[in-house]
VEXLUMKOL-463765 format. One record per residue (C-alpha): residue number from 1; x, y, z. Coordinates in steps of 0.1 Angstrom, whole numbers. Layout:
+-----+-------+-------+-------+
|   n |  east | north |    up |
+-----+-------+-------+-------+
| NUM |     X |     Y |     Z |
...
+-----+-------+-------+-------+
! end
This chain:
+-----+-------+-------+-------+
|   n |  east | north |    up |
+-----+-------+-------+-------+
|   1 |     0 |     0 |     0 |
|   2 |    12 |    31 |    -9 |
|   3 |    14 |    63 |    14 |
|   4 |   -11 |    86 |    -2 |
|   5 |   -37 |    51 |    -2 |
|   6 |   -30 |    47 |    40 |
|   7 |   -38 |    82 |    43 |
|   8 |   -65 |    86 |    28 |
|   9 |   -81 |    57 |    42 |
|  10 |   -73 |    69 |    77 |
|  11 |   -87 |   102 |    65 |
|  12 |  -122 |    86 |    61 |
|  13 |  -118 |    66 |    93 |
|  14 |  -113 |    98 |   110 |
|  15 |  -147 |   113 |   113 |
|  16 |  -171 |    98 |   142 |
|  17 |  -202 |    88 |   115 |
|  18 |  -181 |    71 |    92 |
|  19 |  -158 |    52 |   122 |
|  20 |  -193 |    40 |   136 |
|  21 |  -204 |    31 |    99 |
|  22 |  -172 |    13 |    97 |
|  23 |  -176 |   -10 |   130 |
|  24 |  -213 |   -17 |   121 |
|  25 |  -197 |   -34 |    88 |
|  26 |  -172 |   -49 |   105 |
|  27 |  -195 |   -66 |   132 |
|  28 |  -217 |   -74 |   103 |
|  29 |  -183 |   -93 |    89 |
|  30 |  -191 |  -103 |    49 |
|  31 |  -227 |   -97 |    53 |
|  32 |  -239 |   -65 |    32 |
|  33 |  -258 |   -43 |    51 |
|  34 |  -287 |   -18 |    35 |
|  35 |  -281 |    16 |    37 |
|  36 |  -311 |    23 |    54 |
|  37 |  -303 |    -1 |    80 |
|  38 |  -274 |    16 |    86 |
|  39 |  -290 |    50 |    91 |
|  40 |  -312 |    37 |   116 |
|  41 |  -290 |    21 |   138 |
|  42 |  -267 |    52 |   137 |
|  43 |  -291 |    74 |   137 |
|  44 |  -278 |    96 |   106 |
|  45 |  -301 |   110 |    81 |
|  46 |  -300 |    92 |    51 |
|  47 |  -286 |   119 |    27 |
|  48 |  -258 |   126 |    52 |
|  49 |  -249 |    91 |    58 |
|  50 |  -248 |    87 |    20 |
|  51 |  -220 |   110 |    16 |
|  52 |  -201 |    98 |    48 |
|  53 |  -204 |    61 |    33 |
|  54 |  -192 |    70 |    -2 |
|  55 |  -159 |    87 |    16 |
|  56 |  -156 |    51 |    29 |
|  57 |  -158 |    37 |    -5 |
|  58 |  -133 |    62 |   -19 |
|  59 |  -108 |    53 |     8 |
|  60 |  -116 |    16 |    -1 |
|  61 |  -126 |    -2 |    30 |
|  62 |  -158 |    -5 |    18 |
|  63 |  -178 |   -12 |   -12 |
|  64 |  -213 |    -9 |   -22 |
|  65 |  -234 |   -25 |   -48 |
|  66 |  -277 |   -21 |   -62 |
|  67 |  -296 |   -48 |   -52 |
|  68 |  -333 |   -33 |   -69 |
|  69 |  -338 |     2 |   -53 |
|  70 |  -317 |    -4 |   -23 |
|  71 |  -277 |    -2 |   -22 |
|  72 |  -263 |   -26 |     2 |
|  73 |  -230 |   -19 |    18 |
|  74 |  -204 |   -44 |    28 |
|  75 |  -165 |   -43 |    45 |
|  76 |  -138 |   -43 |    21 |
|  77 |  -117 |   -70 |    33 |
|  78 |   -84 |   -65 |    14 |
|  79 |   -89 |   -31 |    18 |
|  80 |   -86 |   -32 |    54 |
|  81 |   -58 |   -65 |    54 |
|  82 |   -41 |   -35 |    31 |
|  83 |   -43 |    -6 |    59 |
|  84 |   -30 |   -36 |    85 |
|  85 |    -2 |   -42 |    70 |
|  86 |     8 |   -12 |    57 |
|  87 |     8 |     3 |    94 |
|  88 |    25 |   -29 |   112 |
|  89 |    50 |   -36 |    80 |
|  90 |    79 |   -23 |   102 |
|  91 |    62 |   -27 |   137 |
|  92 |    91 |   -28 |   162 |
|  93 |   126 |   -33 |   144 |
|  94 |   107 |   -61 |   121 |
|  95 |    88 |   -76 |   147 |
|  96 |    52 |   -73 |   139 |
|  97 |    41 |  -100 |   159 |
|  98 |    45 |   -73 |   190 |
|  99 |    19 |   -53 |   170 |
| 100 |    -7 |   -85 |   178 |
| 101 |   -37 |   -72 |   200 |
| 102 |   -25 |   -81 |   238 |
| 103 |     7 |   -95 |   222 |
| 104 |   -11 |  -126 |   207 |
| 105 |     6 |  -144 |   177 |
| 106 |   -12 |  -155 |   150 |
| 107 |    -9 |  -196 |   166 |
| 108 |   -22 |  -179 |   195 |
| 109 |    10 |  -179 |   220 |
| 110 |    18 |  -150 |   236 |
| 111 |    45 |  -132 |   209 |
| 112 |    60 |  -106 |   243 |
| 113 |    84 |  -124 |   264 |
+-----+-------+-------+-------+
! end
């Protein structure tokens, strides 16, 4: 991932509407999720949380698609295995297992003597 990519998808994570919009998809995992769904559980009018989502699109962690009149939204997997990496690529003199949440390798030891 490229620089200008990571920033610009950090740029669209860094607004509280599209953050929140963000978590729902992730909770929702590969499920799509309508729009209007989401505007309801966030509580963001729909023309607002139009704009916020299609920042989130840009950025690609996100991608949309027309199912009939609805457009359902859905996480962006590689998008966001992208942003990962690019962020923990030179985690700790080369060590990106220290980057692990609560120091927990991948095979699920603990990675912090």
């Amino acid at each position: 991932m490229e620089t200008e990519t990571a920033v610009s998808a950090l740029s669209a994570l860094a607004h509280e509407s599209r953050l929140r919009a963000f978590r729902l998809l992730v909770r929702a995992g590969s499920e799509s999720v309508p729009a209007g769904d989401i505007a309801e559980q966030l509580g963001v009018p729909p023309p607002t949380l139009s704009f916020h989502l299609a920042h989130l699109v840009r950025a690609g962690l996100i991608e949309s698609r027309r199912e009939g009149r609805s457009i359902l939204y859905a996480l962006r997997v590689d998008g966001i295995r992208d942003l990962l990496g690019f962020l923990t690529q030179d985690c700790c003199q080369g060590r990106p297992e220290l980057c692990a949440p609560d120091g927990a390798c991948a095979d699920g030891e603990a990675c912090i003597p």
